[in-house]
C-alpha positions as CSV (number, residue, x, y, z in Angstrom):
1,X,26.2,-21.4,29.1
2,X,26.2,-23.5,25.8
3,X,24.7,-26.6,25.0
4,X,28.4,-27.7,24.5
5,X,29.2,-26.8,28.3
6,X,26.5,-29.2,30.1
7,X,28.6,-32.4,28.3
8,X,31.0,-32.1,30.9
9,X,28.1,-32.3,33.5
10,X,26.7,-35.4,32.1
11,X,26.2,-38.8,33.2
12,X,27.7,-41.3,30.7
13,X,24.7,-44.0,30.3
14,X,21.8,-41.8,31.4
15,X,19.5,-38.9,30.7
16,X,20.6,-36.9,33.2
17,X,23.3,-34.3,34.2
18,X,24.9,-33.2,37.6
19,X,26.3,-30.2,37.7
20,X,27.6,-28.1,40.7
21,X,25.3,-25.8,42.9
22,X,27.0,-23.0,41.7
23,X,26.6,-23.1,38.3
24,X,22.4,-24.6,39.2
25,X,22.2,-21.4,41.2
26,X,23.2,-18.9,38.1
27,X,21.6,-20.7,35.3
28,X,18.2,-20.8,38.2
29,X,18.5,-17.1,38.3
30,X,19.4,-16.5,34.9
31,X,15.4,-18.4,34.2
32,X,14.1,-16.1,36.9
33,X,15.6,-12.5,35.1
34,X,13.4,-14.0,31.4
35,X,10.6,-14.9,33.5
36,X,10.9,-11.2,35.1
37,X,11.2,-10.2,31.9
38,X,8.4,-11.5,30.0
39,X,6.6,-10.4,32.5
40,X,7.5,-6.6,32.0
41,X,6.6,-7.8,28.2
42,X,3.5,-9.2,28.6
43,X,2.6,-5.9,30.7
44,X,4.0,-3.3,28.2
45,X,1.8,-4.8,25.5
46,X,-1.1,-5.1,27.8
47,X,0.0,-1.4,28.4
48,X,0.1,-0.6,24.6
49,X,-2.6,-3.0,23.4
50,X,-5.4,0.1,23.6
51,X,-2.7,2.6,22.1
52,X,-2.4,-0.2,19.0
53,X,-5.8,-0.2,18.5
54,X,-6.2,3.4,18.4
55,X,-3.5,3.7,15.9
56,X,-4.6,0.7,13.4
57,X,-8.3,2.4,13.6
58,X,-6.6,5.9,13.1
59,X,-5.2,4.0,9.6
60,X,-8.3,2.3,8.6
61,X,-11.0,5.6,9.5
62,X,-8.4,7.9,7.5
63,X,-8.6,5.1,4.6
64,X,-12.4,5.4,4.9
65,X,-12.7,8.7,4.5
66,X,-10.3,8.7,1.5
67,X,-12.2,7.0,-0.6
68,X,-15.3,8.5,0.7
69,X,-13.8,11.8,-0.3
70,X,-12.8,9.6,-4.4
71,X,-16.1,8.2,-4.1
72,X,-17.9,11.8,-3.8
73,X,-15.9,13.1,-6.4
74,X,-16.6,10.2,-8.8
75,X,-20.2,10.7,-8.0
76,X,-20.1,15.0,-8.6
77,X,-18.0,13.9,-11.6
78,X,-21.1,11.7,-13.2
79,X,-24.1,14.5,-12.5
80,X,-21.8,17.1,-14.3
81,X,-21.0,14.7,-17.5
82,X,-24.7,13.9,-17.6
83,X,-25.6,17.8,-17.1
84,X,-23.4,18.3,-20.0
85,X,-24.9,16.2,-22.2
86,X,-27.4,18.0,-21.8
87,X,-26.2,21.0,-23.6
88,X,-26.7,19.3,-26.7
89,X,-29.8,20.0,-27.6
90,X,-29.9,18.9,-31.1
91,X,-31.1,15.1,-29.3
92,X,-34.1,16.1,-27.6
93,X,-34.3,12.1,-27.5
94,X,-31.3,12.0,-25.6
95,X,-31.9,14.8,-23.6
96,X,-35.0,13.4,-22.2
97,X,-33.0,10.2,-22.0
98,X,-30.5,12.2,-20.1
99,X,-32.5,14.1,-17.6
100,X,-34.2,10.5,-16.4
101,X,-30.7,9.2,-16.1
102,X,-29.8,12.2,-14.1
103,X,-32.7,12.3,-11.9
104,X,-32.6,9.1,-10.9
105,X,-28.9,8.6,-9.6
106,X,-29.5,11.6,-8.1
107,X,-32.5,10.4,-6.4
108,X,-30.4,7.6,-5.7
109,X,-27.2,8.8,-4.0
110,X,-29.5,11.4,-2.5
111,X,-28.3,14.5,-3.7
112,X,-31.5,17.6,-4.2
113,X,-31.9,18.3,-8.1
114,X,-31.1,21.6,-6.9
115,X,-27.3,22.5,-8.6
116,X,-25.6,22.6,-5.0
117,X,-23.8,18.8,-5.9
């Protein structure tokens, strides 16, 4: 029913409406089928609630290990520029410079000064 259909149920001076049992009965049970169905709802998402969470930590762990993955590679990136500078050996100043620079962050991120980065 629409809101326009109970005006022919109402009681002129009042806040109340009288309509027949028929029509009480099937907007009663039409109340009952939404409350049935929330219900359902309410259970389908309890139902679904763990399978959400798997999913949205799915998402985040794969984010995590992409810019774990960008972070290593920015990190094996910096120990080979720094190891290339070291090629120039007309600098022995910045060579030595360099190599303290290079030891440390590697001592750092915790990566052996073997060349396995």
């Amino acid at each position: 029913m629409k809101l326009e259909d109970y005006f022919k149920y109402y009681i002129q001076g009042s806040d109340h409406y009288l309509i027949p049992k028929d029509v009480f009965i099937e907007l009663f049970e039409e109340m009952e089928n939404w409350r049935e169905e929330a219900k359902e709802l309410k259970e389908q998402l309890e139902e679904n609630k763990d399978k959400i969470n798997w999913y949205e930590n799915f998402e985040i762990n794969k984010t995590i290990d992409k810019l774990r993955i960008k972070h290593n590679n920015q990190q094996k990136y910096f120990i080979n520029y720094l190891e290339n500078m070291l090629d120039d050996e007309n600098d022995i100043f910045s060579v030595v410079r360099v190599k303290d620079v290079l030891q440390k962050y590697k001592e750092t991120i915790g990566v052996s000064d073997e060349k396995e980065n």
